[in-house]
N, C-alpha and C positions, 0 to 999 in steps of 0.2 A: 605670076607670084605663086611660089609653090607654099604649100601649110606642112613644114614637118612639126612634129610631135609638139618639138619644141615651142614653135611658136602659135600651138594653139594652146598650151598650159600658157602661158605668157599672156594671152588675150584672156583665156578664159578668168587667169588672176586679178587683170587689170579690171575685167567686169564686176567681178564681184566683190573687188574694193571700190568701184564705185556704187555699185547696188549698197552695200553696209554705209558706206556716207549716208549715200542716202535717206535710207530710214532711217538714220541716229539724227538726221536732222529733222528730218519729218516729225519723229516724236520730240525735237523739242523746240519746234517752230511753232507746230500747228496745235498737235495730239496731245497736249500737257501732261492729260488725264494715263495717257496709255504712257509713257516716257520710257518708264522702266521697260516695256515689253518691246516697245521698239528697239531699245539699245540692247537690251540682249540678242536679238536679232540680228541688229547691226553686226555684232560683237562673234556672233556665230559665221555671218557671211566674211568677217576678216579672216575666220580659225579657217575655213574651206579656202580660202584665197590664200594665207601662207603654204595650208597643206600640196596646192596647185604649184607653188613657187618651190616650193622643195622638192617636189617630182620631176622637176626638170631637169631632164640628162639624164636619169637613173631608170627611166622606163623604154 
């Protein structure tokens, strides 16, 4: 299995839309008190996960 470019922007997208789930559920499963900090978080690891999703092919 060869890793071009591409398909490590691809993984690395897909990680870090699930890392953002993650803690947007975290803080509002568990963390009530922290919510807001988590979802911004979250909310940041999507912005780097679309930015990964749009460098695909152009680099």
């Amino acid at each position: 299995m060869s890793l071009n470019k591409n398909k490590i922007f691809r993984i690395a997208a897909l990680i870090m839309t699930l890392l953002g789930t993650a803690l947007i559920l975290l803080g509002l499963m568990k963390y009530r008190e922290y919510a807001i900090g988590f979802s911004v978080a979250g909310a940041g690891f999507y912005a780097i996960a679309w930015a990964f999703n749009a460098l695909k092919g152009r680099l």
